[in-house]
BAPA-941075 format. One record per residue (C-alpha): residue in three letters; chain; x, y, z. Coordinates in nm, 3 decimals. Each point is the difference from the previous one (the first is absolute). Layout:
BEGIN
(site ALA, A, (X, Y, Z))
...
***
This chain:
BEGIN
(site UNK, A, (-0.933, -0.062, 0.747))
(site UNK, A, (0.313, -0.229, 0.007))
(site UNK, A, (-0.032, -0.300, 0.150))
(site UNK, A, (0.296, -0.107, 0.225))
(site UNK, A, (0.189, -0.355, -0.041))
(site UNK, A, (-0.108, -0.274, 0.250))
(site UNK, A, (0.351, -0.112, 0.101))
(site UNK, A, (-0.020, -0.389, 0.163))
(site UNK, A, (0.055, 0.106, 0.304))
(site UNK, A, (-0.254, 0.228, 0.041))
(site UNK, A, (-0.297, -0.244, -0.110))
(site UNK, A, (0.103, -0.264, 0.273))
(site UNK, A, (0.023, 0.251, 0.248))
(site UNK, A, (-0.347, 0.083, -0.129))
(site UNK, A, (-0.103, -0.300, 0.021))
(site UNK, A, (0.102, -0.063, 0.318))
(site UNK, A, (-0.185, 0.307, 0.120))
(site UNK, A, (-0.338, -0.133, -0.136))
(site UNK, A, (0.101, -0.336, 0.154))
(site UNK, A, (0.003, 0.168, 0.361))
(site UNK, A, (-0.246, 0.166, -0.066))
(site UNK, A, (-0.227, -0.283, -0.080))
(site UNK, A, (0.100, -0.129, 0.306))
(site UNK, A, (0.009, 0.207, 0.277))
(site UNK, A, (-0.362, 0.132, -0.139))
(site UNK, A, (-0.264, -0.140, 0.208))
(site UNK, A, (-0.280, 0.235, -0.236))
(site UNK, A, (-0.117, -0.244, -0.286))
(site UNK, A, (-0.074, 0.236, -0.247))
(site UNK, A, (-0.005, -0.173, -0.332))
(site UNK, A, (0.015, 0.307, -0.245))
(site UNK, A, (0.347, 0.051, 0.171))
(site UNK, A, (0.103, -0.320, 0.007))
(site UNK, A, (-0.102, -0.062, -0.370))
(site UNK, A, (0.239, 0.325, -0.102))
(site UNK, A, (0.272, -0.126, 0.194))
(site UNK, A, (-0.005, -0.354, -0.118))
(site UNK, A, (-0.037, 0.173, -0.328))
(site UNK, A, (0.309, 0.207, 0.073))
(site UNK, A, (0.195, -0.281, 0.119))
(site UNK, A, (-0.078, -0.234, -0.327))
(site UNK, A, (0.110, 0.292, -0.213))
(site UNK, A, (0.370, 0.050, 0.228))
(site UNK, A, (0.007, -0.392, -0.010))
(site UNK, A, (-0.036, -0.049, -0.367))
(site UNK, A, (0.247, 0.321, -0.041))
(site UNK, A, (0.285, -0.190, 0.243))
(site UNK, A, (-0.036, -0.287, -0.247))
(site UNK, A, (0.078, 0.168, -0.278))
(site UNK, A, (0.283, 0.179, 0.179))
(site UNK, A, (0.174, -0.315, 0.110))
(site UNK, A, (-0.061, -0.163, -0.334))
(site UNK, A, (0.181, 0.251, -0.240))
(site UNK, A, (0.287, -0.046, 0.324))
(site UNK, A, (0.025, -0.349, -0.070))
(site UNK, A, (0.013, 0.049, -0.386))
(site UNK, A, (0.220, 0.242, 0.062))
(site UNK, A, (0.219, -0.222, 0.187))
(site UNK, A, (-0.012, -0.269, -0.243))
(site UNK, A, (0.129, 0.196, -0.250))
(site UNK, A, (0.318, 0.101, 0.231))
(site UNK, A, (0.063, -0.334, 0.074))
(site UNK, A, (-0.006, -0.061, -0.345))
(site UNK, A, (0.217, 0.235, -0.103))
(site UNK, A, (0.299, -0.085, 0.264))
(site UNK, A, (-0.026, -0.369, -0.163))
(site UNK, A, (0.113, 0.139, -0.364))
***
């Protein structure tokens, strides 16, 4: 099975999904709280990375217009 590319985009939208979620859920139910606080660590973490390489990548185009 392939696994599809997360695009940025699509993991905050994700993320805001589990946000609502979370709060228009009056049920406590920690199992699926747990997986989606699980969930949203993993988009979180995966953002970061996303907007890191962007800055590097930026860096390095700035860079290169100064030469």
């Amino acid at each position: 099975m392939t696994k599809l590319k997360l695009t940025y985009t699509e993991a905050v939208e994700e993320l805001e999904k589990i946000l609502a979620n979370l709060e228009n859920n009056s049920e406590v139910n920690m199992d699926v709280i747990a997986e989606n606080v699980k969930r949203a660590t993993s988009l979180m973490d995966f953002c970061k990375k996303q907007l890191h390489e962007l800055d590097e990548d930026l860096e390095k185009m700035i860079a290169g217009l100064d030469n």
